[in-house]
ZAVEX-553059 format. One line per field, with one value per residue: x, y, z of N, C-alpha, C, O in turn. Coordinates in pm, whole numbers, plus 50000, padded with zeros to 5 digits. Example, Ala and Ser with C-alpha at 12.3 -4.5 7.8 and 13.67 -1.06 7.14 Angstrom:
n_x	(51319	51285)
n_y	(49431	49775)
n_z	(50780	50708)
ca_x	(51230	51367)
ca_y	(49550	49894)
ca_z	(50780	50714)
c_x	(51320	51290)
c_y	(49670	50003)
c_z	(50780	50787)
o_x	(51424	51341)
o_y	(49668	50114)
o_z	(50846	50804)
This chain:
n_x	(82650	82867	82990	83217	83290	83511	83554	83724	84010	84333	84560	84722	84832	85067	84952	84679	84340	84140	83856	83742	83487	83306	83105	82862	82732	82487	82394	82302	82348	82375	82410	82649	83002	83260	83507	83814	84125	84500	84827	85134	85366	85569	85467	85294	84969	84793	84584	84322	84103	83769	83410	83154	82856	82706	82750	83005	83329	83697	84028	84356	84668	84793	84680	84451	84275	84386	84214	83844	83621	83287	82947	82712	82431	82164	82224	82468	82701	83038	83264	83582	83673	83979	84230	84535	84695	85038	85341	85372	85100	85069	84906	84768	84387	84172	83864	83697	83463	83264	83063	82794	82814	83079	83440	83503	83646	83724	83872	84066	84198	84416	84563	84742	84995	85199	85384)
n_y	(51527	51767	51734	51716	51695	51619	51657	51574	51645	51531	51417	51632	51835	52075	52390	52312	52227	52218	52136	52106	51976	52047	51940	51946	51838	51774	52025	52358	52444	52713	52935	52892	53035	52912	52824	52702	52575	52482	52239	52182	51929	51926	52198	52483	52499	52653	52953	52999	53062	53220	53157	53388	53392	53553	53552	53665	53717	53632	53590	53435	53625	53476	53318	53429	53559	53292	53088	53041	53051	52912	52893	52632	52637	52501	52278	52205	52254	52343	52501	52502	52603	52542	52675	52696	52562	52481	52308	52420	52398	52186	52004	51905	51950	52146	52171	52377	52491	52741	52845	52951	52667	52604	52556	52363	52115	51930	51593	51600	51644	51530	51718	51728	51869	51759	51710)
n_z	(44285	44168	43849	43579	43270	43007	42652	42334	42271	42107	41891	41680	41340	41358	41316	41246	41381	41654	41851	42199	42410	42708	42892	43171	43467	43717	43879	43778	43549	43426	43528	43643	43586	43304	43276	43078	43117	43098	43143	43098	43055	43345	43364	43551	43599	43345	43282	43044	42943	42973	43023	43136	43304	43212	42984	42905	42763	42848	42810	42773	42679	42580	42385	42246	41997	41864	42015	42113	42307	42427	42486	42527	42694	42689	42678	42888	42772	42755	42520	42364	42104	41905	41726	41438	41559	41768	41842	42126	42268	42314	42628	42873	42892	43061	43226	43382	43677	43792	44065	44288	44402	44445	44339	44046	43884	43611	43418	43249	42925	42679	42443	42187	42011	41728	41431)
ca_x	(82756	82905	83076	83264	83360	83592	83624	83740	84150	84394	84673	84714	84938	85084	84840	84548	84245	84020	83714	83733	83403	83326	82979	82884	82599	82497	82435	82234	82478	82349	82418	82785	83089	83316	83665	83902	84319	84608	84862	85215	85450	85672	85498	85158	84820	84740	84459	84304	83975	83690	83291	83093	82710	82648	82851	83176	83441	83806	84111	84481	84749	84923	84550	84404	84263	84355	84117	83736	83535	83142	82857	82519	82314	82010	82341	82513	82829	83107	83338	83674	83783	84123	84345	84638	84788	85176	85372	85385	85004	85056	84882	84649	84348	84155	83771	83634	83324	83257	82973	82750	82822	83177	83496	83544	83766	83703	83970	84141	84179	84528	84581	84908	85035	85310	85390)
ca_y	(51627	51867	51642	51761	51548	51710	51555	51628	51615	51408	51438	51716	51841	52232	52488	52229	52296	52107	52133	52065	51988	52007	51858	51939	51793	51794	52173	52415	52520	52827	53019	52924	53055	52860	52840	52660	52600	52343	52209	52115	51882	52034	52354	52478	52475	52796	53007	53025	53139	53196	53284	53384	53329	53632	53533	53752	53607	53697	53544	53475	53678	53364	53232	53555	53513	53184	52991	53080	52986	52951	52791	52598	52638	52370	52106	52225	52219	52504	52439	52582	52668	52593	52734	52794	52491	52475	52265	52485	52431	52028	51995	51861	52113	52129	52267	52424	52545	52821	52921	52943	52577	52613	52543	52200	52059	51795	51503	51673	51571	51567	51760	51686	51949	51731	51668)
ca_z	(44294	44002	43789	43449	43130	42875	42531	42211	42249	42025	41825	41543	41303	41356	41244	41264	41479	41760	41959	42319	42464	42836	42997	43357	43564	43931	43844	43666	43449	43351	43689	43663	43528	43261	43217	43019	43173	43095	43195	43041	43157	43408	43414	43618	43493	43338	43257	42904	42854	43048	42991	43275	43312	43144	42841	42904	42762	42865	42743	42756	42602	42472	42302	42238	41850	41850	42065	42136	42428	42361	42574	42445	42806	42619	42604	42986	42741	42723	42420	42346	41998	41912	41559	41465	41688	41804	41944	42239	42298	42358	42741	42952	42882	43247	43216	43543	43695	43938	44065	44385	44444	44473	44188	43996	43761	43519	43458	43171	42763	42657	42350	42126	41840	41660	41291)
c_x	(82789	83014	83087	83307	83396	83585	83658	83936	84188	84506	84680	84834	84964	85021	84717	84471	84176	83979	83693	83550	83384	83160	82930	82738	82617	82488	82360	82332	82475	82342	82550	82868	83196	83411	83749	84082	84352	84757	84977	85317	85529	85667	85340	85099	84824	84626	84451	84180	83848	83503	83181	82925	82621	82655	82937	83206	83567	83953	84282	84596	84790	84829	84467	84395	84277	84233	83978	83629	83381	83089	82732	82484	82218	82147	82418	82669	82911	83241	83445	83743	83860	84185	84466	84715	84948	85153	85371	85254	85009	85038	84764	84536	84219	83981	83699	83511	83334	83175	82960	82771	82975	83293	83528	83596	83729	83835	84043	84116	84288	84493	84772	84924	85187	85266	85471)
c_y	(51677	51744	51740	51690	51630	51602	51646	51618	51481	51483	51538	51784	52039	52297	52448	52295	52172	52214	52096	52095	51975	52005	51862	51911	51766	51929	52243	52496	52670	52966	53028	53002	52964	52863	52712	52645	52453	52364	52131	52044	51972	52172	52344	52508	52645	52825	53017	53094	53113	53281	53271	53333	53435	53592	53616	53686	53704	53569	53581	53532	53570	53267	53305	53557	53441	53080	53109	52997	53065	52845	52763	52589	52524	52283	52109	52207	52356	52461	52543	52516	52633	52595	52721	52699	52507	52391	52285	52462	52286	52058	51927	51973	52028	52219	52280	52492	52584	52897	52887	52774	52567	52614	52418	52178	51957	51722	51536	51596	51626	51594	51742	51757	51855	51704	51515)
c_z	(44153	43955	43647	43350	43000	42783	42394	42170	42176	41989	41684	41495	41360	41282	41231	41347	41539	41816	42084	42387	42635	42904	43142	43346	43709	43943	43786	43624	43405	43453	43718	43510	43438	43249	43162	43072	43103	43129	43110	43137	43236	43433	43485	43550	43480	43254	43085	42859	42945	43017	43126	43236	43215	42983	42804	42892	42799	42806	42743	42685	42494	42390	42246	42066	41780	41903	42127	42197	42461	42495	42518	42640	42843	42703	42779	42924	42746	42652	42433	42187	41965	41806	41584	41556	41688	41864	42048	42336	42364	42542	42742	42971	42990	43180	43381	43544	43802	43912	44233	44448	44483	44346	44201	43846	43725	43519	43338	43018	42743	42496	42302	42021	41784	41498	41262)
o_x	(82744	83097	82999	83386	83323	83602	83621	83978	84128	84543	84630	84930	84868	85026	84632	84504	84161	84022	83588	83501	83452	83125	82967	82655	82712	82572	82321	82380	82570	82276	82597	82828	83259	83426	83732	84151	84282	84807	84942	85348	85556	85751	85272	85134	84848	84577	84548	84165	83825	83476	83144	82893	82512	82573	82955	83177	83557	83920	84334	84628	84811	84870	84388	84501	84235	84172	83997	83567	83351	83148	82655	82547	82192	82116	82432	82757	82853	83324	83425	83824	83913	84208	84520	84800	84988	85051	85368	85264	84948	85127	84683	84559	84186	83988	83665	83457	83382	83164	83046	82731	82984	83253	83566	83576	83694	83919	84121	84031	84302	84419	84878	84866	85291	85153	85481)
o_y	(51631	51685	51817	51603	51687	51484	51760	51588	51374	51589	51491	51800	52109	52266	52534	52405	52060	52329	52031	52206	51889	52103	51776	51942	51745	51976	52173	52599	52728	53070	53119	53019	52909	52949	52610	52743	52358	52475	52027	52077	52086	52249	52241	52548	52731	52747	53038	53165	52999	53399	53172	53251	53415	53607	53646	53580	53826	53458	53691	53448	53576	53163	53241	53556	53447	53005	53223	52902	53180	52764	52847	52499	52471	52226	51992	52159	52465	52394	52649	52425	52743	52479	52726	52749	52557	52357	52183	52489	52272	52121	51897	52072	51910	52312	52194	52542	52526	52980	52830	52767	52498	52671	52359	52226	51875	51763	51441	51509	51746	51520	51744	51715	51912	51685	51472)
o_z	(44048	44025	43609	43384	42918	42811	42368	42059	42172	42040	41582	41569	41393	41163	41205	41392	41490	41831	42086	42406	42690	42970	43222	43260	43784	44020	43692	43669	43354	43440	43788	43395	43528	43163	43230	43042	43068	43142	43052	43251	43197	43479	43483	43439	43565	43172	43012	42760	42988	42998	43190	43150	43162	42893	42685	42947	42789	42763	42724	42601	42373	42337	42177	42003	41664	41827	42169	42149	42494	42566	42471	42695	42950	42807	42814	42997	42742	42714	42493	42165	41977	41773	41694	41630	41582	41924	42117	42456	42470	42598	42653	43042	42996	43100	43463	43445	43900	43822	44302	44564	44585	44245	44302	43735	43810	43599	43334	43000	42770	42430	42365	41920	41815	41454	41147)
């Protein structure tokens, strides 16, 4: 089955940067679509960045020249970017896959912006 494995989250200071990696197998990766969401306490998961199969990318207002969402194909990985951190950004960041097999969510990588 499609399975997903995010890594790369931790703890960073404000204005810092990370790398979120995300891994899928059970899949030929290169037929689906990628996206990127998270998820703060107390509020719903939302959308952040997404690149299709073509390699469109699209992107949220509130990440939009901060974060940049790339795919290696060879690797079945689809990375996200991230600058420029805030506090505001601290969540659970969610990577999904949708394609002809259906949509799946990985088990998340908490990201933390404090000083």
């Amino acid at each position: 089955q499609v399975q997903l494995l995010e890594s790369g989250g931790g703890l960073v200071q404000p204005g810092g940067s990370l790398r979120l990696s995300c891994v899928a197998s059970g899949t030929i990766f290169s037929i689906n679509n990628m996206g990127w969401h998270r998820q703060a306490p107390g509020k719903a998961r939302e959308f952040l960045a997404a690149i299709t199969k073509g390699g469109t990318t699209t992107y949220a207002d509130s990440v939009k020249g901060r974060f940049t969402i790339s795919r290696d194909n060879a690797k079945n990985t689809v990375y996200l970017q991230m600058a420029s951190l805030e506090p505001e950004d601290t969540a659970v960041y969610y990577c999904r896959l949708t394609g002809p097999s259906g949509s799946y969510w990985g088990q998340g990588t908490q990201v933390t912006v404090s000083s």
